[in-house]
C-alpha positions as CSV (number, residue, x, y, z in Angstrom):
1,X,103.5,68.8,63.1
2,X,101.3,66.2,61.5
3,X,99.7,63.5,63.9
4,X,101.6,59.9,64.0
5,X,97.9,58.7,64.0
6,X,97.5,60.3,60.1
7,X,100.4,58.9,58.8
8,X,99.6,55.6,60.3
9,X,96.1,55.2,59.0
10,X,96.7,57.6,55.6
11,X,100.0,57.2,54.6
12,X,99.2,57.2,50.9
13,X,97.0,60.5,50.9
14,X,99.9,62.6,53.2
15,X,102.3,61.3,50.7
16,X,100.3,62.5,47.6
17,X,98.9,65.6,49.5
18,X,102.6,66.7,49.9
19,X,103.4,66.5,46.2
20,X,101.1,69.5,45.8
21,X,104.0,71.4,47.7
22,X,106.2,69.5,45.1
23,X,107.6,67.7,48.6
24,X,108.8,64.1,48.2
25,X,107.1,62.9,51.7
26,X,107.7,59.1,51.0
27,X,111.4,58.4,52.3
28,X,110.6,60.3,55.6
29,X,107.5,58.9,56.4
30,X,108.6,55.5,56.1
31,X,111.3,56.1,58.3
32,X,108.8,57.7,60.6
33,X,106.3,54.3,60.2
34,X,109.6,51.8,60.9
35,X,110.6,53.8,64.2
36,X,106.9,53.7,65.4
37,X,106.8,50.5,65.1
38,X,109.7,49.8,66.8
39,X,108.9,52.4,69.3
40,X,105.6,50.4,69.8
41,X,107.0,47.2,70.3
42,X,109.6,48.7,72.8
43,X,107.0,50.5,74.4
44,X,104.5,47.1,74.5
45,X,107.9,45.3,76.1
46,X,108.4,47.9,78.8
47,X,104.4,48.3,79.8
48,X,105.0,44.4,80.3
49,X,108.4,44.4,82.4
50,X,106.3,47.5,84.6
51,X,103.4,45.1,84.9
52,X,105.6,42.3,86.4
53,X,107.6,44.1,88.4
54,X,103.9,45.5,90.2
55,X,102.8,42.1,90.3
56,X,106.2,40.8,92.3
57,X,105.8,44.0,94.3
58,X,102.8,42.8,96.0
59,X,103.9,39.3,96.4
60,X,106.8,40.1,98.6
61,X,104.9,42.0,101.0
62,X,102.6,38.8,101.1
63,X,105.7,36.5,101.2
64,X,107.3,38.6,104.2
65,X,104.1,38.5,106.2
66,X,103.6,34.8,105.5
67,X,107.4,34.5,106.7
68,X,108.5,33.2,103.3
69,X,112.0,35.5,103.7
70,X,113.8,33.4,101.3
71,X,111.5,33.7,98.6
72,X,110.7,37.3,99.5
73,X,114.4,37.9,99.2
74,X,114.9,35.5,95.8
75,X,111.8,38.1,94.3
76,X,113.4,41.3,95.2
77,X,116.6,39.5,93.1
78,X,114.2,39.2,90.4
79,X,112.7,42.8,90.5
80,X,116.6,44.2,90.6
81,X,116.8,42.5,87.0
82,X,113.5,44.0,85.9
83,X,114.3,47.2,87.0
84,X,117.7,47.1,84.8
85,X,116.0,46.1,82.0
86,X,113.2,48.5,82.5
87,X,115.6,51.0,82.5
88,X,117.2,50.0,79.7
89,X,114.3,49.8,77.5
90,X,113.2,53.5,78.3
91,X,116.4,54.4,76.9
92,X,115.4,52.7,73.2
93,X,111.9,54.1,73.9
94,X,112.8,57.3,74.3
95,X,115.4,57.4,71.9
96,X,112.6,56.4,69.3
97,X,110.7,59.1,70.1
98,X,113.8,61.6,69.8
99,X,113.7,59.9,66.5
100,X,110.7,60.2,65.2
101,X,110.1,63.9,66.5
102,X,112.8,64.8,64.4
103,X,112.0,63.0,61.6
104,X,108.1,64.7,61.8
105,X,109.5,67.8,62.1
106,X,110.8,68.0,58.4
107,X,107.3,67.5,57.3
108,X,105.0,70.2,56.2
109,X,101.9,70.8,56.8
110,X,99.4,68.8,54.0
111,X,97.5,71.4,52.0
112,X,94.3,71.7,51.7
113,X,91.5,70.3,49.2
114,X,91.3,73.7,48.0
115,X,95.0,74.5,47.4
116,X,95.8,74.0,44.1
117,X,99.4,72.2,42.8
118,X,102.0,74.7,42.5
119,X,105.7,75.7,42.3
120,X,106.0,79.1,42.7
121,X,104.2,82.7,43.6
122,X,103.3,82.6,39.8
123,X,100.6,79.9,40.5
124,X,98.7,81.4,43.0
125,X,95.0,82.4,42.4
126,X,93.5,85.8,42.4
127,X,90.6,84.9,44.2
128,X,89.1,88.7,44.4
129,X,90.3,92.2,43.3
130,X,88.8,95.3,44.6
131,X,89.2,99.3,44.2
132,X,90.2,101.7,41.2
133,X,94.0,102.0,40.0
134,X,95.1,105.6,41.1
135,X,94.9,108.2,38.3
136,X,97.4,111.0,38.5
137,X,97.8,113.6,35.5
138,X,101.4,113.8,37.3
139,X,104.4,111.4,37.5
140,X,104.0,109.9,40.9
141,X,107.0,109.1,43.2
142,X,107.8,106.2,44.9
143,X,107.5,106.2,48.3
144,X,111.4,106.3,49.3
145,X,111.3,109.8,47.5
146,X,108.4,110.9,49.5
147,X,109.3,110.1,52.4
148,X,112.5,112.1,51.7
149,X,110.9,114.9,50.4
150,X,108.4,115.4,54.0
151,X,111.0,114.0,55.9
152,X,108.9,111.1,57.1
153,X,111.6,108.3,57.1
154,X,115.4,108.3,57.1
155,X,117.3,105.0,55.9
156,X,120.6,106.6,55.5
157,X,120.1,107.4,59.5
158,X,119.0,104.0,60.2
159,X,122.0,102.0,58.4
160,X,124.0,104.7,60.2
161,X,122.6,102.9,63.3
162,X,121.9,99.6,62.9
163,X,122.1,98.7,58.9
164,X,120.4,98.3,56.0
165,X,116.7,97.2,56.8
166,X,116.3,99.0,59.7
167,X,114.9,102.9,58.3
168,X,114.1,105.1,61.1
169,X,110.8,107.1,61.2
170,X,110.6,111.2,62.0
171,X,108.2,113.6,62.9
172,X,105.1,113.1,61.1
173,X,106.4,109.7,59.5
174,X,106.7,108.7,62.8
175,X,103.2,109.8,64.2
176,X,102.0,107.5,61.2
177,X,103.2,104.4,62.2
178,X,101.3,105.2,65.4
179,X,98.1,106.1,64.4
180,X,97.9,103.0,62.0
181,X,98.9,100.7,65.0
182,X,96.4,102.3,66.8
183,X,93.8,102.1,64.4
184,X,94.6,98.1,63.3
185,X,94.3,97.5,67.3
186,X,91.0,99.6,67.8
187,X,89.3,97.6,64.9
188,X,90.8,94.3,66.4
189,X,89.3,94.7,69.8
190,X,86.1,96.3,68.3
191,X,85.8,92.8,66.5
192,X,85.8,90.9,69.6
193,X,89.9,90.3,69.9
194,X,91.5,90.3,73.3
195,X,94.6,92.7,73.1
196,X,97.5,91.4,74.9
197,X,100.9,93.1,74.9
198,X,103.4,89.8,74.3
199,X,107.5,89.9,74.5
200,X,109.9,90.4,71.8
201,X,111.9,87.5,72.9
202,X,110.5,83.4,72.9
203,X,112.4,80.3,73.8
204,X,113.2,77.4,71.8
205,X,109.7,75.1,72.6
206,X,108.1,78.4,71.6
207,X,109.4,78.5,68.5
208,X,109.0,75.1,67.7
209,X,105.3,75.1,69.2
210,X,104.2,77.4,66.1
211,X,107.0,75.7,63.2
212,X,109.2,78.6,63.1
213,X,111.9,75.8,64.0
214,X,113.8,73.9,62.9
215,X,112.0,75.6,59.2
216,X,112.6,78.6,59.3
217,X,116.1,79.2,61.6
218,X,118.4,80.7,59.5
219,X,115.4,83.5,59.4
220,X,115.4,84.3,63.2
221,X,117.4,86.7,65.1
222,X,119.1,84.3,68.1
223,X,120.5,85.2,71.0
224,X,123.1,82.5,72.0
225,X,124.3,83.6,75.1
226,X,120.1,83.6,76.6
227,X,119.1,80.7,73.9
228,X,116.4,83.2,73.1
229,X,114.9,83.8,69.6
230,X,113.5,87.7,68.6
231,X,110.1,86.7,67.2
232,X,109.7,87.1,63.0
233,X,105.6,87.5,64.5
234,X,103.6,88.0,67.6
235,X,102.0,84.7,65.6
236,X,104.4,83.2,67.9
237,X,103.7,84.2,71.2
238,X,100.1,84.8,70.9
239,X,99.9,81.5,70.0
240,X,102.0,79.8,72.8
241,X,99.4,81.4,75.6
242,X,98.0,78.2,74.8
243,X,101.0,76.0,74.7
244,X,100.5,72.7,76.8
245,X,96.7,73.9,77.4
246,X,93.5,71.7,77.7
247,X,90.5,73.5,77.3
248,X,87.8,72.1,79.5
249,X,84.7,71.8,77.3
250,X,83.7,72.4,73.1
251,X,82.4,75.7,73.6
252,X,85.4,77.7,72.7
253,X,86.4,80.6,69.7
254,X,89.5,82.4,71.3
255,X,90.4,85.6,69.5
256,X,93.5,87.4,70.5
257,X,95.5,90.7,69.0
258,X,98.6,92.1,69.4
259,X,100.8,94.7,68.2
260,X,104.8,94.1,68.3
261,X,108.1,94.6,66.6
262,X,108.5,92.0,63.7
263,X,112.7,90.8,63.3
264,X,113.8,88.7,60.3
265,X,116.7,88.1,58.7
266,X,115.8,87.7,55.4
267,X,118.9,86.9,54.5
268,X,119.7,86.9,50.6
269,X,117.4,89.5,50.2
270,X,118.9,92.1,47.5
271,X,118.3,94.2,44.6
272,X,115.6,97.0,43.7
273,X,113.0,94.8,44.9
274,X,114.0,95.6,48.9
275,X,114.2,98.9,48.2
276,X,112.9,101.3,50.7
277,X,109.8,100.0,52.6
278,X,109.3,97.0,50.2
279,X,111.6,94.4,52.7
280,X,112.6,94.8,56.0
281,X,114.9,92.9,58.9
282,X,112.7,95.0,61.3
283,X,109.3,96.6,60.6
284,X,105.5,96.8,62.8
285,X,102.8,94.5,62.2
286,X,99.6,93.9,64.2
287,X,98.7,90.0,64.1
288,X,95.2,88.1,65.0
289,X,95.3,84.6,66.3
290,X,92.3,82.1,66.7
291,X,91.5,79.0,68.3
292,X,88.9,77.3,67.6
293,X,87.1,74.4,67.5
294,X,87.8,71.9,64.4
295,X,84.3,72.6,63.1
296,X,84.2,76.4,63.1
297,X,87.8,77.0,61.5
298,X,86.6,77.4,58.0
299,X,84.0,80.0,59.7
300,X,86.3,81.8,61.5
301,X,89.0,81.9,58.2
302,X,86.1,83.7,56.3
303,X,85.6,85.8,59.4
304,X,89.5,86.5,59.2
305,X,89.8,87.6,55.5
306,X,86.8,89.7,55.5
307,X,88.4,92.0,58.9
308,X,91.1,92.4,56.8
309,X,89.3,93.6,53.9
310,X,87.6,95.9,55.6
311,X,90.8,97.5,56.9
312,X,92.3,98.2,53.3
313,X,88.7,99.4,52.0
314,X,89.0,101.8,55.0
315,X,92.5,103.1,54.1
316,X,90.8,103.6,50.9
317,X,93.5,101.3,49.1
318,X,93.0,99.1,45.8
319,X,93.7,95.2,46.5
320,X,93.7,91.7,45.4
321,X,93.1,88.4,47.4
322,X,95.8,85.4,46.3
323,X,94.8,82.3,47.3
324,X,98.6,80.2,47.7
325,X,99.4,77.3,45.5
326,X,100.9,74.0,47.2
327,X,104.5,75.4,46.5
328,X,104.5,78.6,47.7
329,X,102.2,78.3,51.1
330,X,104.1,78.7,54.0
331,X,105.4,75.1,55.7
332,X,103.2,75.2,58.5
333,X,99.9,76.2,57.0
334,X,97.1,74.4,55.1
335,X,95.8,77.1,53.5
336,X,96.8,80.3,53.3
337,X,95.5,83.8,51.6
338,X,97.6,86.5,50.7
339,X,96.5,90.0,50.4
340,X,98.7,92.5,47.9
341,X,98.1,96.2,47.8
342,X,99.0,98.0,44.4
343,X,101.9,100.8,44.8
344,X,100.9,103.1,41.8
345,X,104.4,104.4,41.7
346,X,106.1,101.2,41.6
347,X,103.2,100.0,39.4
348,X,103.3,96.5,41.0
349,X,102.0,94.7,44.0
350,X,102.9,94.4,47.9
351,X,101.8,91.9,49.7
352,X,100.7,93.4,53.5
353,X,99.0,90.1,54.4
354,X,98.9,86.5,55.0
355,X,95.4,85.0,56.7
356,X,96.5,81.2,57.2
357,X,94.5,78.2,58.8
358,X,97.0,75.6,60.3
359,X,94.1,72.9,61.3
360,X,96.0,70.8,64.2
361,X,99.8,71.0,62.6
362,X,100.6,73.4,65.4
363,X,98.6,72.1,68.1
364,X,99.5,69.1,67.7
365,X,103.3,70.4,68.5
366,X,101.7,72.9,71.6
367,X,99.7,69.9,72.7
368,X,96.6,72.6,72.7
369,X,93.6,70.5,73.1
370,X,90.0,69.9,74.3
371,X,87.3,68.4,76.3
372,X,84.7,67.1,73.7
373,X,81.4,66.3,74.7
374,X,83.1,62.7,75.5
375,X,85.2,64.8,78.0
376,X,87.8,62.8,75.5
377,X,90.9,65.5,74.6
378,X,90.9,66.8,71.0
379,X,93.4,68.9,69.4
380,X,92.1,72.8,68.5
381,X,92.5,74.1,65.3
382,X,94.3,76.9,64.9
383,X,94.4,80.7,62.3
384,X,96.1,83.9,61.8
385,X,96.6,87.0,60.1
386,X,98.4,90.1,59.6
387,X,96.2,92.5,60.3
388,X,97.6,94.7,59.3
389,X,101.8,94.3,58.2
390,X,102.9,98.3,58.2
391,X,105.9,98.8,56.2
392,X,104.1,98.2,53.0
393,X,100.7,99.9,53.6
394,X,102.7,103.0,54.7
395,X,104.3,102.8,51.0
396,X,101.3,102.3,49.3
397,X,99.4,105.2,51.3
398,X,102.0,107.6,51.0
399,X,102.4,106.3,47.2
400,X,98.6,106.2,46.1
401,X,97.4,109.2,48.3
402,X,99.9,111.3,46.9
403,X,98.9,115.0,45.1
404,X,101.3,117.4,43.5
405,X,100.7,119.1,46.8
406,X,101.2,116.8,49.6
407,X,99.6,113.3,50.7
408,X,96.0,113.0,51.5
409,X,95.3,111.2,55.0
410,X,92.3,108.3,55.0
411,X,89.6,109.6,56.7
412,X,90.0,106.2,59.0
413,X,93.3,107.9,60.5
414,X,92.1,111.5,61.3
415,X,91.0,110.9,64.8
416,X,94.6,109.5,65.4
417,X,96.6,112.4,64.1
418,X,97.1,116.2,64.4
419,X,97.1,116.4,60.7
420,X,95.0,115.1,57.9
421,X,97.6,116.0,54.7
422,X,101.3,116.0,54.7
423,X,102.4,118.8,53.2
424,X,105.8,121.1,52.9
């Protein structure tokens, strides 16, 4: 959520900041500036009726002990009146505030200086490429025919089951999806993040902490009878470990990891482009989450994209660095890079990543903030990554590893596995 303070003092930047999303922010933001400053003046009126009602407070404890009972009496009268109208005008105060929550929560994040204008996924900017297209002197498969053919993964069992979108994994498939958890973890912690194992399952304020709500609802799995939400990211509760936090002092870089269980909808999704691995409702994913102190975000964002990297350059898999135009940059982010692997049967890209900096947007919901050296609070910055998103990699691996007799393991995954080739 953006800070009231911002659109005060900058309402003219936000505004024209937003169009880069191709976001008409001028309609809600003046609503937001009329409530606050009816909220203020409410708020101004009430301090004022609390200040008078203290004062008279203390004069009829005087008045009693002077024996002045009439006019003791005649005061507490007059503190009855204040106390209705006090009460009366935290109603309109709060119910300003409801107001102007709302309205802030249909605001996006402002991009950053570096995001470029945009509609769509067609104006992002290949910001790096790196690796060697596959070369096969065969006709590769894709990886849904693969997996069939070593019996990695069966979707037909998993609609059986549960639908389409949910394939389940067999045997060596299976042992896989392991090893690559595994190794994403291992290179996490060996990076300096602290694992943490976090639930499946987040409330409403956690879901709102991060801006998965009220954007992206129709996308989350909800469980009406609990009012709980399956997570679309650990994003979410990694994050909310520091939910309603205050740091005590500037010297701060939290780095956490997790591996979980990923749920979307993706409702509307259809078509050859979903096929197999390409887009699922539930699918792996090991995510890193920073905090970190306003001046070291850009640091640690480098810091962020490079880890990555150096997990596909391990897996021994081409790829190319997007950075996201305005219109295609996810609601809550200021800046976000995408990282696509190329599937050399498919002959297109995947994207298996998204390292985003969110600058205060989600603190500023969490109310995660600091001591500075003032001991004043100051809202954290915060990141995040997939690091890495499984269904995808496992289709480009088994895809661009492929031989005409088996699939060739990464050297990165032997010491995870009882085998280093799938073969019949």
């Amino acid at each position: 959520m953006l800070e009231i303070q911002r659109l005060r003092s900058e309402k003219e930047s936000v505004i024209e900041g937003l169009k880069k999303r191709h976001f008409d922010a001028s309609e809600i933001i003046s609503a937001v500036l009329s409530k606050d400053e009816q909220w203020r003046a409410e708020k101004t009126k009430l301090e004022e009726v609390a200040s008078k009602m203290n004062q008279i407070s203390k004069q009829i404890g005087i008045l009693f002990k002077e024996g002045k009972v009439q006019e003791a009496n005649e005061a507490k009268a007059q503190t009855s009146v204040l106390k209705s109208e006090e009460n009366t005008l935290k109603e309109k105060v709060d119910a300003l505030q409801n107001d102007i929550t709302e309205l802030m929560y249909q605001l996006p994040n402002v991009p950053n200086e570096k995001v470029k204008p945009g509609k769509s996924e067609v104006d992002n900017e290949t910001i790096e490429q790196r690796g060697e297209e596959p070369n096969f002197n065969f006709t590769p498969l894709p990886h849904w025919e693969l997996a069939s053919k070593y019996n990695l993964i069966d979707f037909e069992l998993g609609v059986k089951i549960t639908g389409a979108g949910f394939p389940m994994y067999i045997g060596k498939g299976a042992k896989l999806q392991r090893a690559l958890i595994s190794f994403f973890l291992d290179e996490a912690t060996d990076a300096g993040y602290v694992e943490h194992q976090a639930p499946l399952l987040v409330n409403e304020a956690s879901a709102l902490g991060t801006g998965q709500l009220p954007d992206k609802e129709g996308q989350m799995y909800y469980m009406p009878v609990d009012d709980l939400y399956l997570i679309p990211t650990a994003e979410v509760p990694l994050t909310n470990i520091y939910r309603d936090v205050i740091l005590p002092n500037s010297e701060f870089s939290i780095k956490i990891t997790g591996y979980t269980p990923c749920f979307r909808r993706e409702a509307g999704s259809y078509g050859k482009d979903v096929r197999g691995l390409n887009r699922l409702h539930q699918f792996d994913k090991v995510e890193i989450v920073r905090i970190e102190h306003p001046n070291n975000s850009d640091q640690a964002l480098v810091e962020m994209i490079d880890h990555v990297k150096g997990l596909l350059e391990k897996l021994g898999l081409q790829y190319r660095i997007l950075r996201l135009c305005g219109g295609d940059t996810g609601f809550a982010a200021a800046m976000t890079y995408d990282f696509e692997v190329y599937s050399a049967a498919q002959n297109k890209w995947l994207e298996v990543s998204s390292v985003s900096r969110f600058d205060t947007f989600q603190s500023t919901r969490l109310k995660l903030r600091f001591k500075n050296e003032d001991k004043k609070s100051q809202l954290c910055h915060t990141l995040n990554g997939s690091a890495l998103a499984l269904p995808r990699i496992v289709a480009a691996l088994l895809e661009n590893h492929q031989t005409e007799s088996g699939i060739e393991i990464p050297k990165a995954l032997h010491k995870y596995l009882n085998y280093t080739k799938i073969e019949d």
